[in-house]
C-alpha positions in Angstrom: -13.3 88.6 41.1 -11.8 86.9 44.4 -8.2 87.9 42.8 -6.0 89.1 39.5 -3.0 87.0 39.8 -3.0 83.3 38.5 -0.7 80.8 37.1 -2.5 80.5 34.1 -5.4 82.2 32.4 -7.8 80.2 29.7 -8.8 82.4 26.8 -12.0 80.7 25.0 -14.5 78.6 27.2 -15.4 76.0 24.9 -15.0 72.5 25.1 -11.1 72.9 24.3 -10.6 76.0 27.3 -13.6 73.8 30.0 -11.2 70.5 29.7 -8.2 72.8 30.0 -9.4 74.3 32.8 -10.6 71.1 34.4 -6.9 69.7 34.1 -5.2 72.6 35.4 -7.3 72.8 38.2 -6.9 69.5 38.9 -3.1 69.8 39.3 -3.1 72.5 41.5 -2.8 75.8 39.2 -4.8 78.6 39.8 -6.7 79.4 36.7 -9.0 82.4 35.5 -10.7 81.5 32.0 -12.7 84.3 29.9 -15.1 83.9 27.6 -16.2 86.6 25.3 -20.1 84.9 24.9 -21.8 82.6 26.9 -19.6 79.3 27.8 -20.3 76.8 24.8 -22.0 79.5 22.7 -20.2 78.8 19.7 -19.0 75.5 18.1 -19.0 73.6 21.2 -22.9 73.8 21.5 -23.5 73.1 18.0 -22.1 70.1 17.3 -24.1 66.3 15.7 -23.9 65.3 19.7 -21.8 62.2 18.8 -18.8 61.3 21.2 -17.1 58.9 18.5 -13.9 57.7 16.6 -15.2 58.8 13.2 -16.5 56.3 10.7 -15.5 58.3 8.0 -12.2 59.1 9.2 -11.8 55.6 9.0 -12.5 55.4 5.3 -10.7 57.8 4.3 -7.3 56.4 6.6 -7.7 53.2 4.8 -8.4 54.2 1.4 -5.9 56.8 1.5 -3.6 54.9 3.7 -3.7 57.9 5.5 -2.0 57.4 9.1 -2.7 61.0 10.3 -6.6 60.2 9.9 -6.0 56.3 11.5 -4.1 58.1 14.6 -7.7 60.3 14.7 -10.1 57.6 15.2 -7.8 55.7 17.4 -7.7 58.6 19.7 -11.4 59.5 19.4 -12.1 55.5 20.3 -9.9 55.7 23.4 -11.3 59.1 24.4 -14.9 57.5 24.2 -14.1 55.3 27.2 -13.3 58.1 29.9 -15.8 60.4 27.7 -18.6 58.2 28.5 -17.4 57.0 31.7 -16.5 60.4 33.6 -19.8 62.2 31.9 -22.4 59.0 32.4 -25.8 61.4 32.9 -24.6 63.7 29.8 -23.4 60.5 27.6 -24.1 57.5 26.6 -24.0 54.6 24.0 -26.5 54.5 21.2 -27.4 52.6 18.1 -27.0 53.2 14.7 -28.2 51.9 11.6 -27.1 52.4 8.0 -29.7 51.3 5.5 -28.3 49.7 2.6 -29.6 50.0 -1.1 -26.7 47.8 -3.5 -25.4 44.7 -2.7 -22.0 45.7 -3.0 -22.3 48.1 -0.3 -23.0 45.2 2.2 -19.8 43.4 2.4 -17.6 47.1 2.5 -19.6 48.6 4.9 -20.0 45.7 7.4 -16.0 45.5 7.0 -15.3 48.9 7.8 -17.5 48.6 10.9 -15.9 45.4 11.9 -12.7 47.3 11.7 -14.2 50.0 14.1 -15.2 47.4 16.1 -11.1 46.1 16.5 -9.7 49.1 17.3 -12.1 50.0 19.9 -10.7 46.9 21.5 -11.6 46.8 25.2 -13.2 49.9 24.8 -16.1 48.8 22.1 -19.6 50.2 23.0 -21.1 46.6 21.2 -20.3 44.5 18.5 -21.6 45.9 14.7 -23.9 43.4 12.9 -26.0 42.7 10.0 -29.5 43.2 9.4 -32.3 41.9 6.8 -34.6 45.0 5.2 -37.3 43.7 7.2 -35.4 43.9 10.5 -34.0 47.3 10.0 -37.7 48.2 8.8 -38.8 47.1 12.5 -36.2 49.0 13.5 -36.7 51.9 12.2 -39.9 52.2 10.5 -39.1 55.5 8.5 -36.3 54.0 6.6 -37.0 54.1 2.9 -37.8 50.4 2.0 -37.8 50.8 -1.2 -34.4 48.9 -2.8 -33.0 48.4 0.6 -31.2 45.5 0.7 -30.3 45.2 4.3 -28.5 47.5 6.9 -25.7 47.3 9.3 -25.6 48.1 13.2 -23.3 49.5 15.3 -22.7 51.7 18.1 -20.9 55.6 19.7 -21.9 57.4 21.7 -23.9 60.6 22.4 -23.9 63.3 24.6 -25.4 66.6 25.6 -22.6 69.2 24.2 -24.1 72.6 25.5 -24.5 70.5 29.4 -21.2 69.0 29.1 -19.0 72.6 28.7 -21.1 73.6 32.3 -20.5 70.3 33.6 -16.7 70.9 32.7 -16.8 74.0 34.2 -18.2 73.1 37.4 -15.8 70.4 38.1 -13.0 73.4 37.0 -14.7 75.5 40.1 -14.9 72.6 42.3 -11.6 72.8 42.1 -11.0 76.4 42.9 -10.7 77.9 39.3 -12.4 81.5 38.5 -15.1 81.6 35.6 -16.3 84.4 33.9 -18.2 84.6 30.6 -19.3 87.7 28.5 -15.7 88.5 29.4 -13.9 89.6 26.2 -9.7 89.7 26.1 -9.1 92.7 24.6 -5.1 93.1 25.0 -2.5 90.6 26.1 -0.3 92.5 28.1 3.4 92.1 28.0 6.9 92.9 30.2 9.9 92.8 28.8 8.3 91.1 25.0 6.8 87.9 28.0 3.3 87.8 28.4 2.1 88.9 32.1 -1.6 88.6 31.7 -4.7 90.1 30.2 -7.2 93.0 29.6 -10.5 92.1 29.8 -13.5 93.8 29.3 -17.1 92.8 30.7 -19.4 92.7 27.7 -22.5 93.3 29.7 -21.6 96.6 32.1 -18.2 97.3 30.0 -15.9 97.4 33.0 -12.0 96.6 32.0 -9.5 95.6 34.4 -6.5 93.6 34.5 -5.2 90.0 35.0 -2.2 88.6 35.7 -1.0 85.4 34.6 2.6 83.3 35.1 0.7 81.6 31.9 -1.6 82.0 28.9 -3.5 79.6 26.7 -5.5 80.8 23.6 -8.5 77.9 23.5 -10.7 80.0 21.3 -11.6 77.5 17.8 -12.3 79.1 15.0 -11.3 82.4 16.7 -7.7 80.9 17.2 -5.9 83.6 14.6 -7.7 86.8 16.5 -5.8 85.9 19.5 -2.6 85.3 18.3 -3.2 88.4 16.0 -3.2 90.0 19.3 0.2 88.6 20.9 1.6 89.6 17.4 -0.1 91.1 14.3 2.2 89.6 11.6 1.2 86.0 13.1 0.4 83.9 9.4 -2.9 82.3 10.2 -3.5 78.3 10.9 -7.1 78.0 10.8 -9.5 77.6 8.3 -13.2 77.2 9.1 -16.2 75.5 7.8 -19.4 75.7 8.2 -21.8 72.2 9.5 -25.4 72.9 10.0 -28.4 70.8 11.6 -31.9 71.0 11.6 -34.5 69.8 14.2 -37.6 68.0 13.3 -40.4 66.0 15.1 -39.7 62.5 16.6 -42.2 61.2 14.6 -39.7 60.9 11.6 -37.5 58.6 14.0 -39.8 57.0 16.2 -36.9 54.4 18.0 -33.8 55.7 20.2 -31.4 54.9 17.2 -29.8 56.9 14.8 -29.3 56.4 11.0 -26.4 56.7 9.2 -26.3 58.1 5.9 -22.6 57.0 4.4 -22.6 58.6 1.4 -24.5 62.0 0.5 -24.2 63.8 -2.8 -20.8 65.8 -1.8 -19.7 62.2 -0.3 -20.0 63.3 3.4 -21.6 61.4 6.0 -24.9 62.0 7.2 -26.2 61.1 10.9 -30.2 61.5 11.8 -30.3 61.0 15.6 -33.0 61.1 18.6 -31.9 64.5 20.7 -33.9 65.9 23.7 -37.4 64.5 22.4 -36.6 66.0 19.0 -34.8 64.5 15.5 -31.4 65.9 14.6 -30.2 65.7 11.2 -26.9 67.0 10.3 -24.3 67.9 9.0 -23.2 70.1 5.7 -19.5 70.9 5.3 -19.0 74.3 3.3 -16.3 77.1 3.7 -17.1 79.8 5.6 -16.1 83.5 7.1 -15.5 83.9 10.6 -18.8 85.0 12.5 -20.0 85.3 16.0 -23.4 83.9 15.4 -23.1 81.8 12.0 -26.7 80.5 11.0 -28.1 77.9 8.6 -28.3 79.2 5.1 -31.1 78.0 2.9 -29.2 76.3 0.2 -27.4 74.4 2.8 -30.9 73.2 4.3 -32.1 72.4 1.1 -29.0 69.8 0.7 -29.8 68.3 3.9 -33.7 67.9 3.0 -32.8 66.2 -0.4 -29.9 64.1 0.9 -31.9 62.5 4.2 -35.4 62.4 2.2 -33.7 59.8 -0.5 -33.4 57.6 2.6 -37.1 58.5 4.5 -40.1 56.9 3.9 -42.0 60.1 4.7 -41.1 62.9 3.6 -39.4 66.3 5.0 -40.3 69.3 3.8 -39.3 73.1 4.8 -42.3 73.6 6.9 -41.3 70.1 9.0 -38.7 72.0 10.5 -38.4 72.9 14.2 -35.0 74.7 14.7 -31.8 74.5 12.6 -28.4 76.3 13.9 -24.9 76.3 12.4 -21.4 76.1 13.6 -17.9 76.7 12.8 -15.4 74.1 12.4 -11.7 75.1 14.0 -10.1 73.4 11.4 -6.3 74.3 10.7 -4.9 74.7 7.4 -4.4 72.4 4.9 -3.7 71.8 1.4 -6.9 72.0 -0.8 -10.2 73.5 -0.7 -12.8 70.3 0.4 -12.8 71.1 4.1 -15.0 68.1 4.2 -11.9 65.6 3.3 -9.4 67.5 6.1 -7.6 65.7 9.0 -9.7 66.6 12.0 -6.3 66.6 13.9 -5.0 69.1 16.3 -1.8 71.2 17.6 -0.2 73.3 20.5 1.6 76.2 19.1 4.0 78.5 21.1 5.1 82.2 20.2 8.0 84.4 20.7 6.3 85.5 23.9 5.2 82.8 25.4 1.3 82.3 24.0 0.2 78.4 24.0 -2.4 78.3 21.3 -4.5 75.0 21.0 -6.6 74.8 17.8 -7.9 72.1 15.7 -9.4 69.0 17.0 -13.1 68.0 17.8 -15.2 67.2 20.9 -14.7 63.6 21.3 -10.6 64.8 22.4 -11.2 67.7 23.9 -9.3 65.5 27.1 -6.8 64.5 24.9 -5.7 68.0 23.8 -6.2 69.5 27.4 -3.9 67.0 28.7 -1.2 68.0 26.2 -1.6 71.7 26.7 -1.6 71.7 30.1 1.6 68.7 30.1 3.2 71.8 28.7 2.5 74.7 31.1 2.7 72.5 33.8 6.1 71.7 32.5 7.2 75.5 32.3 6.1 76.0 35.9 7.6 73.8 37.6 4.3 71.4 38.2 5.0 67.7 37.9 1.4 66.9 38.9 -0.1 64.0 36.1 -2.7 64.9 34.5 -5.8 63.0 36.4 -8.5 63.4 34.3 -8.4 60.2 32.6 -11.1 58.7 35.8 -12.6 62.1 37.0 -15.8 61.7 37.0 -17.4 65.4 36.5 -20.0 67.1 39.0 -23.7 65.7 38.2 -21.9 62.4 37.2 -20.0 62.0 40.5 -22.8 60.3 42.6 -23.7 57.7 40.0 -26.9 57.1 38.2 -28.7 54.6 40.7 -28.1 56.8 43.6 -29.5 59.7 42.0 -32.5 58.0 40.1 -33.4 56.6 44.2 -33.0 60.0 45.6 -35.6 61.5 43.1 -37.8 58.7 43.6 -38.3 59.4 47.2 -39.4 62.9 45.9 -42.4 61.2 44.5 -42.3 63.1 41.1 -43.1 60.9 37.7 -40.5 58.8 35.7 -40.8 61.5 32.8 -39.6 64.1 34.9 -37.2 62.1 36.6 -36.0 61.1 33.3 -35.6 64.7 32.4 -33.9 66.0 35.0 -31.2 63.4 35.4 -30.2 63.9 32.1 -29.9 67.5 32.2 -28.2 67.6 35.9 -27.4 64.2 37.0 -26.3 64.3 40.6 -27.6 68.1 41.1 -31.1 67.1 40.7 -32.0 66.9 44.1 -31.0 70.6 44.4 -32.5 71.5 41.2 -35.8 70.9 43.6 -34.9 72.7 46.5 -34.3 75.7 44.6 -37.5 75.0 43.1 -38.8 74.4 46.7 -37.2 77.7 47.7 -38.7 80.3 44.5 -41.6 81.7 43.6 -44.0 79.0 41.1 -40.5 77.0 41.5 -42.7 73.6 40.6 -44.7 75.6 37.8 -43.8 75.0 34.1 -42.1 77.5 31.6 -44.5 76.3 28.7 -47.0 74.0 28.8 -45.3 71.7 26.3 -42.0 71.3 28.5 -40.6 70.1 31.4 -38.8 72.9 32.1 -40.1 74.9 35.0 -39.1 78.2 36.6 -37.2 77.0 39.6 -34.6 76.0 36.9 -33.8 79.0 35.7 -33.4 80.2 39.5 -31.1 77.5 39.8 -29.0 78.2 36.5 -28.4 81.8 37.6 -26.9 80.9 40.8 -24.9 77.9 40.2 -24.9 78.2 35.5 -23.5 81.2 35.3 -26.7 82.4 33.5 -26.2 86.0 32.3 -28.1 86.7 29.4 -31.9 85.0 28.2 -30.5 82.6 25.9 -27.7 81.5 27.8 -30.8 79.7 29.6 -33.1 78.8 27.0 -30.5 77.9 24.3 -27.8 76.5 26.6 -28.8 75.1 29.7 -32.3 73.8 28.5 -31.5 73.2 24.9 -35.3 74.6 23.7 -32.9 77.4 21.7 -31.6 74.5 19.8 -34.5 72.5 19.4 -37.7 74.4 18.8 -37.5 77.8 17.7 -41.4 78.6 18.2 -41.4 78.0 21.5 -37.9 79.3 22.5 -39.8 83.1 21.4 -42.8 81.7 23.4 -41.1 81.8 27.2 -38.5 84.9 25.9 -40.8 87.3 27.6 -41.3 85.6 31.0 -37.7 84.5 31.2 -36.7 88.2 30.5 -39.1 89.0 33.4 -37.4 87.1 36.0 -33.9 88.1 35.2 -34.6 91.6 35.3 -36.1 91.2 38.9 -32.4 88.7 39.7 -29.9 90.1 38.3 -31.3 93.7 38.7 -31.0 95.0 35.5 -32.2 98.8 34.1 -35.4 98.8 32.3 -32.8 99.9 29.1 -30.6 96.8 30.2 -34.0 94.4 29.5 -34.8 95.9 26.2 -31.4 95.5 24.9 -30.7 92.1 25.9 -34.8 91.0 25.1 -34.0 92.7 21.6 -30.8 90.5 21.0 -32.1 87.5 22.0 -35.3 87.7 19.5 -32.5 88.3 16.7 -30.4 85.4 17.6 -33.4 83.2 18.8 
């Protein structure tokens, strides 16, 4: 730790506490933000990958004529733009078709997605149209054609959640900002009934010590209420979470780089199956659920998934099919009813007696948005008039721009599959992604024969990722933790190996963390 006194310390390193960070930064506050797992570990790495506005926000704002949901998916169709233009190698525009089966559904559907279409305005990704069975069968060969009476196109966006939080980060450091994860805030420390800055403990060697702050901001999702029940026990909780899960199967079942949208599953939610790191996601459920560190996939709720995508596959998915699944928590705050599914995805800053800025609520796609706001207000308290400027900053591996970096691994002579891969990953950093891999022992060789990965990446990650634990490597930085579960246990051992001989841990240190990582793998 380079100091203990900052103008404003970040509790929760997330997508909410990275972007917060980020803007801060930016405007010239010194910042410190904890995290009590890896960065991303929880919701923000286990999202459906979509940067968007929220088609079915935008069914339910006009059937409901609700204006809270409207004022949603106008702010996640702004937020897009600078999503997709300030992360361009983590994010980009895809396709999406929505298969059809009654003829009624044609004319409604295309609507809605016209509508999408006009409130993107300036900012639309491409303009939604129809399409005849036969095309979307072209298109998509797995769609179901039996019935199907035609399908609609349109576009969002994707992006790689887990990559973007370190991206986020990174830019946050660039800018002089102090990271440490497997930090937990165990006290918020008070004078005179004002907070004055933290207790933290590291989670790893269990060393505590103490940070001062001018400024605090609780960023932590679903774990919004803990914090606050810190700054004051009798705080009435806001949040109430709910569960989404994915699974991962082959590409085979989506052979094209376009996703499918499912509009209308048996419990009325929307459904997305979408190409992800050589893989096929398919998500999401939408059930209430208890507060957990490490929420997983329950059966029954992979069983609704499997029934609900296989009415619209031609071939079909079965248990065994499946790769990986995972599950995360939705920091949704609290609202009248009990169908989490139909709740306003909205957000809000909340302020205490002593002086705690709580953020909660919202999604990925306005994570900007909602770091702007907090920090507008801090900023404000301190005395900063700085705007916020994160609107057009482009984030590290984005900075350079795609051409430059796609020439500068071409000179390295390596194959358009690898240079594929690692631009997408690190963008910009690429180039020294290979030194390092020049620079360590088997830098060049593979992790597993059936990935690109190779060991000179997981040098790189510990010294510029903030790689501290095995999966905060193979689940986070490389994605295999999310993706294929078989071969995540496969490279476990030799990953293990390497970090013990790094970061110079006991031979007691390696079996605990090897031991965790085969539970949670």
């Amino acid at each position: 730790m380079k100091k203990t006194d900052f103008d404003l310390i970040v509790i929760g390193g997330g997508a909410t506490g990275a972007g917060i960070a980020l803007d801060a930064s930016l405007r010239g506050l010194s910042v410190a933000l904890f995290e009590q797992n890896d960065f991303g570990q929880g919701t923000s790495s286990r999202s459906t990958k979509l940067v968007h506005g929220g088609v079915r926000y935008l069914e339910a704002a006009v059937k409901r004529l609700n204006k809270a949901q409207y004022a949603l998916v106008k702010e996640g169709l702004r937020e897009r733009k600078y999503f997709l233009h300030n992360a361009s190698h983590l994010a980009h525009p895809i396709a999406l078709i929505t298969p059809l089966y009654k003829w009624y559904e044609i004319p409604y559907i295309y609507a809605g997605l016209f509508l999408y279409d006009l409130i993107s305005g300036k900012a639309s990704l491409g303009k939604s149209r129809l399409l005849s069975a036969s095309k979307a069968k072209a298109v998509n060969p797995s769609i179901n054609p039996s019935g199907l009476k035609a399908a609609v196109s349109y576009y969002d966006g994707t992006f790689n959640d887990s990559r973007m939080v370190i991206a986020l980060l990174q830019s946050a450091q660039e800018q002089g900002a102090e990271l440490y994860n497997h930090h937990q805030v165990t006290s918020l420390l008070k004078k005179e009934n004002a907070l004055c800055g933290v207790l933290a403990q590291n989670k790893i060697n269990g060393a505590k010590h103490r940070y001062n702050a001018k400024s605090i901001i609780n960023a932590t999702g679903p774990f919004a209420d803990t914090i606050r029940a810190l700054d004051d026990p009798s705080s009435p909780p806001i949040m109430q979470v709910s569960s989404g899960i994915h699974i991962v199967v082959a590409k085979k079942f989506l052979p094209m780089n376009v996703g499918l949208m499912i509009p209308q599953t048996s419990d009325d939610r929307v459904l997305f199956v979408l190409p992800y790191r050589d893989q096929c996601l398919i998500g999401t459920s939408d059930q209430p659920a208890s507060l957990h560190e490490h929420p997983v996939a329950t059966a029954q709720e992979i069983t609704y998934l499997l029934e609900n995508v296989n009415s619209y596959f031609d071939i079909h998915l079965s248990h065994k099919d499946i790769l990986a699944s995972f599950a995360g928590l939705r920091p949704l705050l609290l609202q009248a009813g009990t169908d989490t599914a139909q709740f306003v995805r909205e957000h809000t800053e909340l302020i205490s007696d002593s002086g705690l800025l709580t953020v909660a609520g919202g999604k990925w796609t306005s994570y900007r948005s909602m770091a702007e706001q907090a920090v507008d207000i801090i900023a404000k308290k301190l005395g900063n008039s700085r705007k916020c400027q994160t609107t057009d900053h482009k984030i590290i591996g984005s900075q350079q721009g795609k051409k430059y970096s796609i020439q500068a691994l071409q000179r390295r002579q390596i194959s358009p599959k690898r240079i594929s891969y690692l631009y997408s990953l690190y963008g910009d950093r690429s180039i020294r992604v290979l030194e390092v891999c020049d620079e360590t022992p088997a830098g060049h060789n593979r992790v597993h024969p059936s990935l690109e990965t190779t060991y000179g990446e997981l040098y790189y990650s510990l010294r510029y990722e903030y790689v501290q634990k095995p999966l905060d490597f193979i689940t986070r930085r490389i994605n295999i933790g999310l993706t294929d579960t078989r071969t995540s246990q496969e490279v476990l051992k030799t990953i293990c190996d390497i970090m013990e001989r790094e970061l110079h841990w006991s031979k007691a240190q390696r079996n605990t963390l090897e031991k965790e990582a085969i539970k949670l793998c």
